[in-house]
C-alpha positions as CSV (number, residue, x, y, z in Angstrom):
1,X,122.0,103.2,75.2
2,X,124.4,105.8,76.7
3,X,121.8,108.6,76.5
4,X,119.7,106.7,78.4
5,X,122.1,105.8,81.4
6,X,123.1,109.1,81.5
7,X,119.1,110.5,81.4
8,X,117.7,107.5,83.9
9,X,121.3,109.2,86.2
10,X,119.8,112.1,86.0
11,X,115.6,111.5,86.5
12,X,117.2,109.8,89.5
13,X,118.8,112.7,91.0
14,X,116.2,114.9,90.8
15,X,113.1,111.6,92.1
16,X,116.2,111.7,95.5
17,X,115.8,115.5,96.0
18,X,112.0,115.4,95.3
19,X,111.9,111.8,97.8
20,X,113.4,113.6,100.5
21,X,112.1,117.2,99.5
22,X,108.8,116.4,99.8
23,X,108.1,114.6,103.6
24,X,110.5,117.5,104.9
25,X,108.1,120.1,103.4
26,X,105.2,118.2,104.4
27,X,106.2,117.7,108.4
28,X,107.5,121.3,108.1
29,X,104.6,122.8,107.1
30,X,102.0,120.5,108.9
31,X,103.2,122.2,111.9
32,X,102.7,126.1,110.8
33,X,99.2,127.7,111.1
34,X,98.4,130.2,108.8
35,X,97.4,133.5,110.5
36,X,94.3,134.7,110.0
37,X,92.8,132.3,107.7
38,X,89.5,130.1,108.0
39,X,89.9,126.6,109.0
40,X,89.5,124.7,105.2
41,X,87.5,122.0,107.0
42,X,85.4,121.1,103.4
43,X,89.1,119.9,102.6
44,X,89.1,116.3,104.4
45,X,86.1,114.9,102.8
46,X,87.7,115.9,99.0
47,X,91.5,114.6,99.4
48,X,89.7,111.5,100.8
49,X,87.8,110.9,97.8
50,X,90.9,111.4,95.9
51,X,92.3,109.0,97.3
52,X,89.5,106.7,96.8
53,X,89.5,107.7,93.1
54,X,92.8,107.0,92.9
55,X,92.5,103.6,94.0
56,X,90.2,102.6,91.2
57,X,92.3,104.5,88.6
58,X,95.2,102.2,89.8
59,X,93.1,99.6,89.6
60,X,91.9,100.6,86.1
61,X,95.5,100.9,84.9
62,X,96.6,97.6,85.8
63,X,93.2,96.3,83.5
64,X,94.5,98.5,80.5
65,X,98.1,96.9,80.7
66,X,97.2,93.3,81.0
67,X,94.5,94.5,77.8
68,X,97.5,96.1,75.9
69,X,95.4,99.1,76.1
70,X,99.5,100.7,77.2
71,X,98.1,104.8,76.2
72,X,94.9,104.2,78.7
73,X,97.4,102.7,81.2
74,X,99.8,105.7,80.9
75,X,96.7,108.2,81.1
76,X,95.7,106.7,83.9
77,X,98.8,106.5,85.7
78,X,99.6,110.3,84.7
79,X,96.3,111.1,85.9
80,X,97.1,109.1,89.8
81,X,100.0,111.2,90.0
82,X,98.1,114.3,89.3
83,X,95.6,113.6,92.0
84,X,98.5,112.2,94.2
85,X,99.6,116.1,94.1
86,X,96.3,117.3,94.1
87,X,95.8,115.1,97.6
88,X,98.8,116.5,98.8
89,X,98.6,120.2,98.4
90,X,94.7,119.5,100.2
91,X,96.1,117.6,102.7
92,X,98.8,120.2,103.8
93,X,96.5,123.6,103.2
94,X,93.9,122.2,105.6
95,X,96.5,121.4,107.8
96,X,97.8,124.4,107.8
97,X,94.5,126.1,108.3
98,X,92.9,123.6,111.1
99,X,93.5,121.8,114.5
100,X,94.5,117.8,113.9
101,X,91.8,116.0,115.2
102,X,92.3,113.3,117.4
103,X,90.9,110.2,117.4
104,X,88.2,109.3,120.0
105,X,87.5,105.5,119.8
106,X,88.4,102.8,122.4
107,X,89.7,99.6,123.0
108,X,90.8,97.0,119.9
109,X,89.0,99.9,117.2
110,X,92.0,103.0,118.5
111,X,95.1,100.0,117.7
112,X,93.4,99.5,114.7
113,X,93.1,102.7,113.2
114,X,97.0,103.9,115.0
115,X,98.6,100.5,113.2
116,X,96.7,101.7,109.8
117,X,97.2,105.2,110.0
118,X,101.2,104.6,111.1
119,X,101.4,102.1,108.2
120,X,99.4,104.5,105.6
121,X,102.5,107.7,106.8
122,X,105.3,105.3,106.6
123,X,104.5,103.7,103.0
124,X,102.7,107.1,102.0
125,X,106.4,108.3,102.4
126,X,108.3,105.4,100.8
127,X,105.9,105.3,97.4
128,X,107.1,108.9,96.2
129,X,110.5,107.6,95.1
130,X,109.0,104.1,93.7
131,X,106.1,105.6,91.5
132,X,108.5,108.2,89.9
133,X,111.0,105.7,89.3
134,X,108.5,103.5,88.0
135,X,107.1,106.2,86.0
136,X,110.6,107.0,85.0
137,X,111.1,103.6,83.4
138,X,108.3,103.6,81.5
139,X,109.3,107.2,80.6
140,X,112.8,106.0,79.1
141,X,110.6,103.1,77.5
142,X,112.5,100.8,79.9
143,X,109.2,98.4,79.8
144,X,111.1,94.9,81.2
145,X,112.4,97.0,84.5
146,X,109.2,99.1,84.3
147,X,107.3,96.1,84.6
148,X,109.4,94.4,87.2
149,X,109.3,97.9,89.7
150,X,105.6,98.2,89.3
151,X,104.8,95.2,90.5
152,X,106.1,96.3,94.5
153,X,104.9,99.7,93.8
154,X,101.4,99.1,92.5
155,X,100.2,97.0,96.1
156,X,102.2,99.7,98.1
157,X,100.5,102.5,95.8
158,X,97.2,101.3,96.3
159,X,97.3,100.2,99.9
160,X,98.2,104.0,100.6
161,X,95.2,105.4,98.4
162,X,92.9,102.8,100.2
163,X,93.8,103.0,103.7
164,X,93.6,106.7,103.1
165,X,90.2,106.6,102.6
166,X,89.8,104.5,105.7
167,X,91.6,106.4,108.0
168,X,89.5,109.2,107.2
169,X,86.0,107.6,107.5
170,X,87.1,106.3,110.6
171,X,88.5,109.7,112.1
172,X,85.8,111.8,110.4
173,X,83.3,111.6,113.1
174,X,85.9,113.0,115.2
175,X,85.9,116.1,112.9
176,X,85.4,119.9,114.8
177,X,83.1,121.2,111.4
């Protein structure tokens, strides 16, 4: 029981450094251009459809759980986090290398995508430290409080992956190819 205070302790140590870590890094380097390098604009249309494939692997998870299928569910969670990564190295390499594009639609349609795209930053922010504490749990075989986290951080989880994939069919028009 004491080895596994002290080892949750210290998983949570290092999911605070990588919770704060990580946005930092991302605004930081969202803002640098890379000199001399070709705009990655085949990028958008790929982290988008991780996101979308994340979704359903979330949604696939959740299946294998409730089937007490529990090595699918943890392949498929190991597997979101992977392309969670993936998403995130895409997202801030063609960033890096292109222009943001702005959004060109009017009226009730521009609130619409700035409340969904504000809403899919904010939580995209605040689900790093809940999936790696969730993941954590189930790490330490901590199933009961497992359980309990990933309830908040599967809706939260999937309404990030989903409303990424909206926010980029809706700004993709918009995109300079």
């Amino acid at each position: 029981m004491e080895d596994t205070i002290q080892k949750e302790k210290k998983f949570n140590k290092r999911i605070t450094i990588i919770s704060i870590v990580v946005p930092l890094l991302v605004a930081f380097l969202f803002g640098r251009k890379l000199p001399g390098v070709e705009p990655l604009s085949f990028l958008p249309p790929i982290y988008a459809s991780i996101n979308g494939l994340t979704a359903v692997l979330l949604c696939f998870a959740v299946w294998a759980i409730k089937n007490g299928k529990r090595d699918l569910h943890q392949k498929l969670m190991t597997t979101c986090i992977v392309l969670s990564v993936a998403f995130l190295l895409m997202y801030v390499a063609y960033h890096m290398t292109s222009e943001s594009t702005k959004f060109g639609g009017e009226g009730a349609i521009r609130y619409v995508y700035f409340i969904l795209l504000i809403s899919h930053i904010v939580l995209s922010i605040a689900i790093i430290p809940l999936v790696l504490r969730t993941y954590a749990r189930a790490y330490l075989k901590q199933y009961d409080r497992h359980k309990k986290l990933a309830r908040i951080t599967f809706p939260i989880w999937l309404y990030v992956a989903i409303t990424g994939v909206i926010v980029y069919l809706m700004i993709s028009p918009y995109y300079a190819y």
